[in-house]
N, C-alpha and C positions, 0 to 999 in steps of 0.2 A: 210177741207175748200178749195174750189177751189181758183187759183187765174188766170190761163188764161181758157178759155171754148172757141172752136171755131168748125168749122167741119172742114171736109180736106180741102175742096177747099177755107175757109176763110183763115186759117190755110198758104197754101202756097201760097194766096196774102198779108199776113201779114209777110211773110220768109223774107222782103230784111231787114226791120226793125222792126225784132221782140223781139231782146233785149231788144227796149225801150221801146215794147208796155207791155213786161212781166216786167221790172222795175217797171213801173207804177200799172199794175194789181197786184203786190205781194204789193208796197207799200199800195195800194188802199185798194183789200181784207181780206190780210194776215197782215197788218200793220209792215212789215216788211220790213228794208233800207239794200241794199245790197251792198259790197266793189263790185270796179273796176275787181279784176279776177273772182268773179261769174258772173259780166255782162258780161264778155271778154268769160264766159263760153258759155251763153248764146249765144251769135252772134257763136260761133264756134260749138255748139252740135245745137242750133235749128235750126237757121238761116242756116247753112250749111249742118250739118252731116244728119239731121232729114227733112229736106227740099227735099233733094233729097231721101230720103227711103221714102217719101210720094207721090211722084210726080211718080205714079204708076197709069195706066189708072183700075187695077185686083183692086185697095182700093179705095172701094167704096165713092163717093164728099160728101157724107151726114154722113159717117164716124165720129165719134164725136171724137177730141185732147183734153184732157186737159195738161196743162202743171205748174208744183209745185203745186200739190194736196198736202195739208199738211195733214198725215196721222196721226200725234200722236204729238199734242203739235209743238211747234215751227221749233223745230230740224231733223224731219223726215218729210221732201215730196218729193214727189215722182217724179221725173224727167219730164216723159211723159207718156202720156195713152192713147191708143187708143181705142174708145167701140164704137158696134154696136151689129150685131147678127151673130150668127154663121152655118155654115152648117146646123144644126139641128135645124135651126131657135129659139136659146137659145139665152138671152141676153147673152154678152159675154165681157171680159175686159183684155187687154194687158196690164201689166207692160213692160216697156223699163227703165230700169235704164241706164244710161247716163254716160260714162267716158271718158277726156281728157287724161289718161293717156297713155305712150309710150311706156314703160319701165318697165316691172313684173317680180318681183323677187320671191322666195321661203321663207315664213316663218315658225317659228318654231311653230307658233301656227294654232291649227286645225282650218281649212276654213278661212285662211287668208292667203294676200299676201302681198308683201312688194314694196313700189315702193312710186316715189317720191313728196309728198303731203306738202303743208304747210311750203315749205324751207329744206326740211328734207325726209330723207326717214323712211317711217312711216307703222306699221302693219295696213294694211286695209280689212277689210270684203273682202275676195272671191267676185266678182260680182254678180256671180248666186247665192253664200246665200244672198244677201243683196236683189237682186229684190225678189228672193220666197220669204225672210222672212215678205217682205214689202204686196207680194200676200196673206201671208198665216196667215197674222195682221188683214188683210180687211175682212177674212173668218174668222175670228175668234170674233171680235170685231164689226165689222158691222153691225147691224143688220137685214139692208135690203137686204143686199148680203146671210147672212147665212139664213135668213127663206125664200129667193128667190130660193136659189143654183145658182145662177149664175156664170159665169165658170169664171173665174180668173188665167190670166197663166202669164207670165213673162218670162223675156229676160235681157240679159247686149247687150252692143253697146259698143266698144273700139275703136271707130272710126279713132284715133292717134297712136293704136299698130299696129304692124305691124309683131311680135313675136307671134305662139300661142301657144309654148312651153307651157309653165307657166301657163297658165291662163286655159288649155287644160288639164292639166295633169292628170293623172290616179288617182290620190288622192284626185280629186272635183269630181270625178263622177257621185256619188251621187248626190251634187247638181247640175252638168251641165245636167242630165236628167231629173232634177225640171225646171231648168232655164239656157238655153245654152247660151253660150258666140258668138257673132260675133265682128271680127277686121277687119281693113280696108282691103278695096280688099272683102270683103264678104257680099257686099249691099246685089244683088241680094236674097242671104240666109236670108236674113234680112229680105226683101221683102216678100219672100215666108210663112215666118211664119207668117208674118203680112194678108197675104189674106187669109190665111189656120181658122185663128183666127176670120178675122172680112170680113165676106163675102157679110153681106149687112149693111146699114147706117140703126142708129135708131133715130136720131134727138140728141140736148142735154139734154133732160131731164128723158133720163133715168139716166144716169151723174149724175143729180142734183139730183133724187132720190138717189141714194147711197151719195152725199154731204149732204142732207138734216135728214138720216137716224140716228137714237139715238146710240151712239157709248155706244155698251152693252156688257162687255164681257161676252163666252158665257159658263163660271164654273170659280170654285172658288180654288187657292190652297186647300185647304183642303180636297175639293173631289178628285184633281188629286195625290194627292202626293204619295202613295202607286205603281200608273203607273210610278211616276216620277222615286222612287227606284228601281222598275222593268228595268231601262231604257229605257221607252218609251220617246217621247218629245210630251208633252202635252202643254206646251206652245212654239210659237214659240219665240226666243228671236232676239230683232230688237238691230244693231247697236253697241253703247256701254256697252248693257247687255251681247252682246255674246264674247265681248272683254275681259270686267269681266272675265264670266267663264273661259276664253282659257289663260287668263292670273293667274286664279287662280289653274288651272292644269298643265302650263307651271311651277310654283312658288314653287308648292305641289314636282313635281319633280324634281326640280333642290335644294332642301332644303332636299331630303336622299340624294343626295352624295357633296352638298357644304354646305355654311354657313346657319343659322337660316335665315327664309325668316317672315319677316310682311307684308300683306297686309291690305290698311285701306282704308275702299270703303266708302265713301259718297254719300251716295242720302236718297232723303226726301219721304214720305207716297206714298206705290203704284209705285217704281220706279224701281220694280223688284230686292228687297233684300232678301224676304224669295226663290223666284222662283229660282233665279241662287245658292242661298243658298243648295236648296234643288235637284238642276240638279249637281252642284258640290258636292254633299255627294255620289251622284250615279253612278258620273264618276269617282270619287279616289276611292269606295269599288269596282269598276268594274275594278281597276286599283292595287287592292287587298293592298291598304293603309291604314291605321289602322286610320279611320278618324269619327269626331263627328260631328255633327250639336250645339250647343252652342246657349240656347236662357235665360235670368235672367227671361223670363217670364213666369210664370206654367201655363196658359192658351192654346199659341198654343202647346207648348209639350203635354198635355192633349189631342188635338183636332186632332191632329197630329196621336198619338197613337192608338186615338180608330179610325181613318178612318184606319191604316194600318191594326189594327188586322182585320178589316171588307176584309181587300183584299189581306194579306200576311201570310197566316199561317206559325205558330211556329217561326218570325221573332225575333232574338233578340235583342227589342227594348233600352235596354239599352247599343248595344253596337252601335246603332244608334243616342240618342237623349242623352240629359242630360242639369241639369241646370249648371247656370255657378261657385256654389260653389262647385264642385269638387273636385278641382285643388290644393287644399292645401297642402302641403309633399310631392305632384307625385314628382319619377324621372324624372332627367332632359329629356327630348325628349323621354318620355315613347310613344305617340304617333307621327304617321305621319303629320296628319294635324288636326286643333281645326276649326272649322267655328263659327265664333258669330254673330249671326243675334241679330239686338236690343241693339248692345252693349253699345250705350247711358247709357243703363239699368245696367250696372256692379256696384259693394258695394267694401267697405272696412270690414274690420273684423268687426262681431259681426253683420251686417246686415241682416239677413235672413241666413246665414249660419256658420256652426260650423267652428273655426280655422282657417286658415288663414290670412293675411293681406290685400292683394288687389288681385282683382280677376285680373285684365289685365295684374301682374307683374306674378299670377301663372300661365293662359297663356301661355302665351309668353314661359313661362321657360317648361312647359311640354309638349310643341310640335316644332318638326322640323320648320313647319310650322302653322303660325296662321294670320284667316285670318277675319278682325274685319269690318261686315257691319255698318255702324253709321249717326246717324241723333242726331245732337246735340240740335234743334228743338223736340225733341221728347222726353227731359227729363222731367219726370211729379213728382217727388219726392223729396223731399230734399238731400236725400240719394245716389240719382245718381253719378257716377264720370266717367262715361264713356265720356271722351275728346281726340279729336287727338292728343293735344299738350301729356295727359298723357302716350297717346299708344305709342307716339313717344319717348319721355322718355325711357321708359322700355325696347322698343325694343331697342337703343342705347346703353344703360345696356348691356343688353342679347347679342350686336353684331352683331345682326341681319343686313339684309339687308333690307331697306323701301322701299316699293311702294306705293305712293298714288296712287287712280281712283277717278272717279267721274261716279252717273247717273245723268242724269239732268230732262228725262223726264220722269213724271207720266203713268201710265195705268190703275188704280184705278177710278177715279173719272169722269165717263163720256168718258176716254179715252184719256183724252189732260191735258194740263198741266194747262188749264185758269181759272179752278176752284181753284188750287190749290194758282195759281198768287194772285187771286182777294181774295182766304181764308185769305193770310198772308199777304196782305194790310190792308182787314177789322180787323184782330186783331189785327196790328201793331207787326208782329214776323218778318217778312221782306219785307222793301216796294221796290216795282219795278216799273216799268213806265209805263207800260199800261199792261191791259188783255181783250181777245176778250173772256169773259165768258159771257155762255148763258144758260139762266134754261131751254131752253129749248132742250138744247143738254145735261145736268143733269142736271135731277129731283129735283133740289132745291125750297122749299119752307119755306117760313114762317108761322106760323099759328099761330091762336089767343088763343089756351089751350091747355092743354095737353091731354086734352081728343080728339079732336080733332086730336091731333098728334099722341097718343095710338092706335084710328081708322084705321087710315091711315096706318099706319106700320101693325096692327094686320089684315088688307087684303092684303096689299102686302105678309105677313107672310102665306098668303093661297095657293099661286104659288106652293111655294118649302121648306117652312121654315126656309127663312133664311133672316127675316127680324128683328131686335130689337130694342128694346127705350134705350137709355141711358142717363147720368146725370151726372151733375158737383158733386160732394161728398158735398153736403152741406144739408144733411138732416141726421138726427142721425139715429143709424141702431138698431131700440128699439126693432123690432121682434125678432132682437138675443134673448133674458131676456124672452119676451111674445110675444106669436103666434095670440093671438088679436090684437096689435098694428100694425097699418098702416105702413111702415116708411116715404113715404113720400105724404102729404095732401095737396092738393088744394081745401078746402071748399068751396069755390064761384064757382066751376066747379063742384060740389062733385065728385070730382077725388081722388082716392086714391092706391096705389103700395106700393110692398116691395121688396126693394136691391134684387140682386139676390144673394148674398153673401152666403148661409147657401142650399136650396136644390140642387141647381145644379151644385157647386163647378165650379172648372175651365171648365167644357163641358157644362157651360151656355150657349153660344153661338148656340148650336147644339143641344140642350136637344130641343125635341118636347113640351112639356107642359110649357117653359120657356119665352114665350113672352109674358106672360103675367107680366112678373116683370120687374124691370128697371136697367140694368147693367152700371157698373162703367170703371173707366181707366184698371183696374186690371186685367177686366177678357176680355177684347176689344182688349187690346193692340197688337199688331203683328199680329191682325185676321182680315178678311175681310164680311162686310157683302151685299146682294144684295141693300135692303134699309136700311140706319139709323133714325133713331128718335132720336133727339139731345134735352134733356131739359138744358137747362142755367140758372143756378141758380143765385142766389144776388152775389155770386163770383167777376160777371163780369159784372160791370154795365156802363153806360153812366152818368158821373156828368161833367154839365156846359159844353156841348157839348164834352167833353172828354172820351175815352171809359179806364177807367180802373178798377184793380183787389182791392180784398179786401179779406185779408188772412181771417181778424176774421169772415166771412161766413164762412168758411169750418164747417164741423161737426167734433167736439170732437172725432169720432169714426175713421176718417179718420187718417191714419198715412203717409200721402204723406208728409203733411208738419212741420214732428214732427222734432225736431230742428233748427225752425222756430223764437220762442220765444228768445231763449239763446243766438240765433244769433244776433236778434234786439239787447239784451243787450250790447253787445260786438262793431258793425257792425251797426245799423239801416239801412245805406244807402245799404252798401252790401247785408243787409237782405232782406229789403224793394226790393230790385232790382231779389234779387235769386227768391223770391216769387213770384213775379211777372210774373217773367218766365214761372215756373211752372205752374204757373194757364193759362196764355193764352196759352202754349203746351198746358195742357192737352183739351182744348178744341178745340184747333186744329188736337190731335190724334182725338177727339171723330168722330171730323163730317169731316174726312178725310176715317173713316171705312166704309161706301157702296159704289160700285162699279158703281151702276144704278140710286140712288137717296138718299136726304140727307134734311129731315123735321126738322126744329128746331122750338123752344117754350122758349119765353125767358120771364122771371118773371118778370123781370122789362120793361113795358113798353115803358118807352123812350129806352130802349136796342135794344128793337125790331123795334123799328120807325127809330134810327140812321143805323141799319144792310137796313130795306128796301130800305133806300136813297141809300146805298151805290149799291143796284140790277140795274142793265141795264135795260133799258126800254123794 
């Protein structure tokens, strides 16, 4: 989403007071209010630094600036941009990432620098990984840039440094030959890549095609993850994903020769927990540490497996994946590092696994290091016990040393974070203050049947096959007993499905002949699909203008919320509340799994009529 658009020659008639013309245009487009040092940013990087690296007779007046392109949700945009065409009369597009700072230190973490941010001195993104990774989001995610090829290159500007020690050094290489660094005193160099890049003016609306373009990514973990073990980087990661990983390999090794290390990473659907999961499995075994992947769910370890045997002969996959009951008797720090993707999803004894106690206290105790991805929003069963407060526990038990993280922004759901804003207001899991969600940047729709909804998904499923229907658990699962029963019926549609529970086991999601059934939380969960099909069952209904849950819809066959009852006796309000929970999670996991688009079908009527109000016009 853009929020200033100008060409050059508006661009620096707008340089004396352009802070408050771009205050205005973020608060306007972007609905976003910004403190005093980003406006004070602003007058000194646009108004100044970027004012005279334009006031170039070789860059072309019809040159098109944007400036804070919001790339991905709220948290990522993009400084400055400059597009037109290039030598090869190609459309073409400069990143310039934008830095005040003066002062660049040496950090211990890979592609990062240290220097003084925020009151403090703070590990920051290298420059040049932060503009390539912001180039190499927009060719990935884009989708009029990727089916265009248009050329996308990048740059830092340290306009205040005056040192290029640091920022130069032999150990960014790599990235300085993706994206060079210039410091003050090196306009001219500045300049030079700027004409070499954008040689003639193309108006703004090529611009506004890429602003307007359906943010798609363009594969799925599951395809990539075998390159991922390989050590390629198949995704690039933006920001505080790459922070993540370099602080989860910084943790991995300072925990063989000091104390037990826990990291506890928080972020919600799509915020890059499986992908830094699965890039940090392949930099500690590339770093020869005797390290797991850790998911409570048999799905994506399923899905996981059969893509790598497809691209890794004789891999030994269980000395790569494993679920999370294990851990029971290991030696203390029999491994290096534990990764738990999904840990929401951890049990106590007698769970789904033999022996034992608590999976997060056996953890912790069988590895140097252990490192727990968690969305507490994301437990769908009665049985879950995966909580910070508990990890924090254990770990203070064990001695360990804690590091919290956080991600904040989504990549899943259209690419931004305002679907995921506007999900967790419409179910009431968490309200926030405004969201700039649009169906028509993803694919969200409402539809009047499931038949209807089955259609839709079973042609999107014609692409690439990787589209599915799924469903709140509220229909009995009779075809287990008999292969003639439906499981679940919609006579006034004559529609009819059955769970995918019994032929395609946990590679439902991937099984070719599978979309024609309708999958649950069980075999969904940690997977991503390109369209979902979301049916809502009587679970979750709309009474007297209020949206809530109703345990006694679930199906008898379901065991999400089996200790449910014993609890009301004891608890009602507790229970009544725990359940609750679960039900809006889980329908929050469901229609958070496609990447490109998200069809739901709700049974109850007025369900669906309070969800339409809630859509932007």
């Amino acid at each position: 989403m853009l929020a200033y658009l100008a060409s050059k020659e508006q661009f620096l008639k707008d340089a004396p007071t352009i802070e408050d013309i771009v205050k205005v245009a973020v608060k306007k487009n972007l609905n976003i209010s910004v403190a005093q040092p980003e406006y004070n940013a602003w007058r000194n990087s646009l108004g100044n630094a970027m004012s005279h690296a334009m006031n170039d007779p070789g860059i072309p007046d019809d040159a098109v600036v944007a400036v804070e392109y919001r790339l991905n949700g709220r948290k990522f945009r993009i400084d400055f941009i400059i597009a037109g065409f290039n030598r090869a009369g190609k459309e073409s597009v400069l990143i310039i990432e934008l830095k005040q700072w003066t002062e660049v230190n040496f950090s211990e973490l890979e592609d990062h620098v240290k220097t003084f941010v925020g009151g403090g001195l703070r590990d920051e993104r290298h420059p040049s990984y932060q503009a390539w990774s912001y180039a190499s989001h927009l060719q990935q995610f884009n989708e009029y840039v990727y089916t265009n090829a248009l050329e996308i290159s990048a740059c830092a500007y340290l306009h205040n440094c005056e040192a290029p020690a640091v920022v130069n050094d032999v150990r960014y290489a790599d990235k300085l030959a993706k994206a060079p660094v210039f410091i003050k005193g090196q306009l001219s160099d500045l300049q030079s890549l700027i004409k070499a890049k954008i040689s003639q003016g193309t108006g703004i609306e090529m611009l506004r095609r890429v602003d307007a373009s359906p943010i798609r990514p363009s594969k799925q973990l599951a395809d990539a993850v075998g390159s991922m073990l390989k050590g390629n980087e198949e995704f690039v990661l933006l920001d505080e994903q790459k922070t993540v990983l370099e602080k989860i390999v910084n943790a991995s090794t300072k925990g063989m020769v000091d104390k037990k290390q826990v990291l506890i990473i928080k972020g919600g659907p799509g915020t890059g927990k499986s992908v830094i999961s699965i890039n940090a499995l392949s930099r500690l075994s590339g770093l020869r540490m005797n390290a797991r992947y850790i998911t409570p769910n048999a799905a994506p370890r399923a899905v996981f497996e059969s893509k790598l045997q497809e691209t890794i002969d004789g891999v030994g996959l269980q000395d790569l994946f494993s679920g999370s009951g294990s851990y029971a008797g290991i030696k203390k720090d029999s491994f290096d590092v534990l990764i738990v993707d999904e840990a929401h999803r951890l049990k106590l004894r007698g769970q789904w696994t033999k022996g034992g106690v608590n999976q997060i206290q056996e953890i912790i105790q069988a590895a140097r290091t252990s490192v727990f991805f968690i969305d507490e929003a994301q437990k769908v069963t009665w049985k879950d016990i995966g909580e910070i407060s508990a990890i924090e526990k254990f770990a203070v038990e064990a001695g360990a040393e804690i590091e919290h993280l956080e991600l904040t922004s989504q990549f899943r759901c259209g690419g931004s974070d305002d679907y995921m804003v506007w999900l967790d207001n419409a179910l009431g899991v968490r309200i926030e203050t405004d969201s700039y969600f649009s169906p028509g940047k993803f694919d969200f729709k409402i539809v009047d049947s499931p038949t209807e909804l089955h259609e839709l998904v079973k042609e999107k499923n014609k692409i690439n096959n990787k589209s599915r229907v799924v469903a709140g658990y509220c229909w009995e699962w009779v075809s287990r007993k008999d292969k003639n029963k439906s499981d679940i019926k919609f006579p006034e549609f004559s529609f009819e499905a059955d769970w995918n529970l019994t032929a395609h086991g946990s590679k439902w999601i991937i099984h070719e002949e599978s979309v024609k059934e309708v999958g649950c939380i069980h075999t969904c969960q940690g997977l991503e699909l390109d369209y979902v099909g979301v049916i809502i069952g009587p679970d979750l209904v709309v009474s007297n203008g209020e949206l809530i849950t109703d345990p006694a819809a679930r199906a008898k066959s379901d065991k999400s919320l089996n200790g449910y009852k014993k609890a009301l006796d004891i608890d009602p309000i507790s229970a009544a509340e725990k359940a609750d929970e679960i039900i809006r999670n889980t329908y929050r996991t469901l229609m958070t799994r496609g990447m490109k688009g998200c069809y739901v079908y709700f049974t109850d009527e007025a369900t669906a009529d309070y969800f339409k109000r809630l859509l932007p016009a």
